[in-house]
N, C-alpha and C positions, 0 to 999 in steps of 0.2 A: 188342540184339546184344551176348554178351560177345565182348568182344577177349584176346586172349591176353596171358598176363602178360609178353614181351618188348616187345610194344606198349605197354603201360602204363609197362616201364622203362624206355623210350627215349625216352616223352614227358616222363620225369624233366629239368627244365634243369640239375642237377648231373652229371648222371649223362651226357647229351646231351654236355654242355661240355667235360666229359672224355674221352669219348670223341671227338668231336672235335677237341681237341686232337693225342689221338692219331691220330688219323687222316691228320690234312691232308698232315703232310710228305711220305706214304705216297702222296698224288696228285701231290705239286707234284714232284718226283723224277722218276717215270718222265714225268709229262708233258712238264716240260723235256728228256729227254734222247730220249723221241718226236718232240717239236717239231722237235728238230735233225737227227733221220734224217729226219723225213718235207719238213724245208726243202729241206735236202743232195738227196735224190732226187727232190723235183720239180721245182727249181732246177739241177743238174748233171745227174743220171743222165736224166732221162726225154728223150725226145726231144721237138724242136720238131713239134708238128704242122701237119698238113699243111698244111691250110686256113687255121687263124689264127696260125701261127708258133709264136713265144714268148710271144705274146699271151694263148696258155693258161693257163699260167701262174697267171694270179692265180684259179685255181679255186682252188688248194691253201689261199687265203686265204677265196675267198668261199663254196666249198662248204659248208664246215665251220662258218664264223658264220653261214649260211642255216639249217642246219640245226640250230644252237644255238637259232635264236632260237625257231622253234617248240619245242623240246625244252625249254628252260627258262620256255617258258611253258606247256610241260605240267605239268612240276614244278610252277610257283606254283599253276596251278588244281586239281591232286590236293591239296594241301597245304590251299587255303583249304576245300576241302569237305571235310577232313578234319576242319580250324579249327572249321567250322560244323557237324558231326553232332557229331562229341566232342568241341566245345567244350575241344579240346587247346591251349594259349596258344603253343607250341612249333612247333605246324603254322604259326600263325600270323606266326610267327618265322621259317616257314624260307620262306612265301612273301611274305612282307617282304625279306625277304634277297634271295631271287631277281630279283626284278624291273628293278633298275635291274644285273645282269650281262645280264638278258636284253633290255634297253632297249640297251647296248651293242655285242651280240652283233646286234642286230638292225641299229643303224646303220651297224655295219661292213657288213654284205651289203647294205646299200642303197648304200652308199659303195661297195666294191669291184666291184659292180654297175654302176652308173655308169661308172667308172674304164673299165671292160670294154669296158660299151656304144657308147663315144663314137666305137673306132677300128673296131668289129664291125657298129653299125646308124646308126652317122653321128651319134651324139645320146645324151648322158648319159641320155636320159628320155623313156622312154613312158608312158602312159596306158595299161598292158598288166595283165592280169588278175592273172599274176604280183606284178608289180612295184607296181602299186594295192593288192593285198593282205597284203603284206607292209609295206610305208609304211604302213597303217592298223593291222597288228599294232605298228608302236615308237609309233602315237600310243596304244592300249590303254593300254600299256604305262608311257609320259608319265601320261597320266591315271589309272594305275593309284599312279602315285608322288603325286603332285598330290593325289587323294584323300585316301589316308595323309594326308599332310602338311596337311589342310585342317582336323582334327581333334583339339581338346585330348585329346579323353576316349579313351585308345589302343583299349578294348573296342569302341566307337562304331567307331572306324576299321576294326580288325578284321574286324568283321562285314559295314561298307557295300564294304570292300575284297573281300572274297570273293565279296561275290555280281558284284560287277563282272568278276573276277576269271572265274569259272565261266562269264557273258554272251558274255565274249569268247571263249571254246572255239572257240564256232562257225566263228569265222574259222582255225581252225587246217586244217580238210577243205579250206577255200577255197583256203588257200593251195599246199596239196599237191594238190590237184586240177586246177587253174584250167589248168595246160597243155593239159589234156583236155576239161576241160569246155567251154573258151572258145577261138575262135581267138586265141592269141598268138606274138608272136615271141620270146618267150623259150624257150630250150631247153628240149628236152623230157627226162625221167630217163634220169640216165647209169648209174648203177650201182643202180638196184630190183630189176633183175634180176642176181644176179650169178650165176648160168651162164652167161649172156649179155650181160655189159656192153658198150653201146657207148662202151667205152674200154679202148684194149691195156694189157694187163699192167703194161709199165715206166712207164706212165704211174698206171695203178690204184692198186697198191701205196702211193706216195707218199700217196696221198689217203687212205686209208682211216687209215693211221697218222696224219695229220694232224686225219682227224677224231676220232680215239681218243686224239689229243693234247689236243684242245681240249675234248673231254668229260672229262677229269681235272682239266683246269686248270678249267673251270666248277666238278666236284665240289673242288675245293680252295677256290676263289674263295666258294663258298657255303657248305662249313664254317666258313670264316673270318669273314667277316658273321654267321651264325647265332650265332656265338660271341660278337662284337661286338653281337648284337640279345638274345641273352641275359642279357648282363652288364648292360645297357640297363635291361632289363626288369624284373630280379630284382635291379637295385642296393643295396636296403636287406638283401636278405635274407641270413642268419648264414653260411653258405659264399660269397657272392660279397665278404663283409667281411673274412671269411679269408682269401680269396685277395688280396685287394688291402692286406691286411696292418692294414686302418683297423677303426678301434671300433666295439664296436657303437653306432646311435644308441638315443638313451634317447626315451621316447614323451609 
């Protein structure tokens, strides 16, 4: 299969670096200043609801890293099978990079979830379809870093990391599913449909910029790491020697 030639310059690590560089500020800006309208209105403007009070509340926290955490491990596993057909070392990089934001993003929603559960279902913790298969998405995810890390030979790594990487997909349906498929008590989707959300307006609002907050500051968080796995990577080679102002070494 040829790939187009903007594909082949972006799998450049010079060329990547740089643009990333440029890049990042370009997320971390509007993300922060998202973050603070979409806190400000679900924290002030939205009202308390009905049922759980102010208790709501912490969706504006746990929506948004629930939904990180499958979404950046969509990213890692496009990435490693990208690693692995075209043997691009930069895919490689950028699902290395991802992993432990999405190791993060994931603990937060099992944490913020709990937080929720204790005053809503009497108990940090069920044994719910949901909730089991997201807990098995940060262990992936653990073992996804653990693996890397088991490895002198980083190509070795590379490769055992992607196919684990791809293995674990599967639990990605489970986890968006599992409200429907299984009886749980965990809620069911609030905004999939949005001609229909069962959630009013002043309350929506908040959330959705919350979530478009926290998908910037991931793409920033994972420029930033890429950059740092680049430089990692490619440390001997004549532009990461110029940048860092050091000699070349001699062989």
């Amino acid at each position: 299969m040829k790939l187009p030639t903007w594909f082949h310059k972006l799998g450049s690590p010079p060329h990547f670096y740089r643009l990333a560089t440029l890049l990042t500020p370009w997320f971390y800006v509007p993300a922060v200043l998202l973050l603070l309208a979409g806190t400000y209105g679900g924290l002030v403007l939205a009202p308390a609801d009905y049922q759980q009070g102010d208790g709501f509340r912490i969706i504006y926290v746990h929506v948004p890293s629930a939904y990180l955490s499958t979404m950046v491990y969509g990213v890692m596993a496009v990435a490693s099978a990208i690693g692995l057909i075209w043997r691009m070392k930069l895919a490689h990089s950028v699902a290395a990079a991802a992993a432990p934001i999405g190791a993060w993003f994931t603990f937060l929603a099992l944490v913020t979830g709990a937080i929720w559960g204790k005053p809503m279902w009497g108990t940090y913790w069920e044994w719910d379809p949901r909730l089991t298969s997201e807990l098995i998405l940060l262990f992936i995810y653990l073992g996804y870093i653990s693996l890397r890390g088991a490895f002198d030979d980083r190509d070795k790594a590379d490769r055992a990391c992607a196919v684990l990487a791809l293995v674990g997909v599967v639990n990605l349906p489970i986890i968006h599913y599992s409200v429907i498929w299984w009886s749980s008590i965990h809620q069911g989707p609030t905004i999939k449909k949005l001609d229909a959300p069962s959630i009013t307006g002043d309350m929506l609002w908040p959330l959705l910029v919350m979530i478009l907050a926290y998908t910037l500051i991931f793409a920033a968080l994972l420029l930033q790491r890429v950059r740092a796995e680049v430089l990692d990577r490619e440390r001997n080679a004549r532009w990461v020697l110029d940048i860092m102002g050091a000699p070349a070494q001699g062989n």
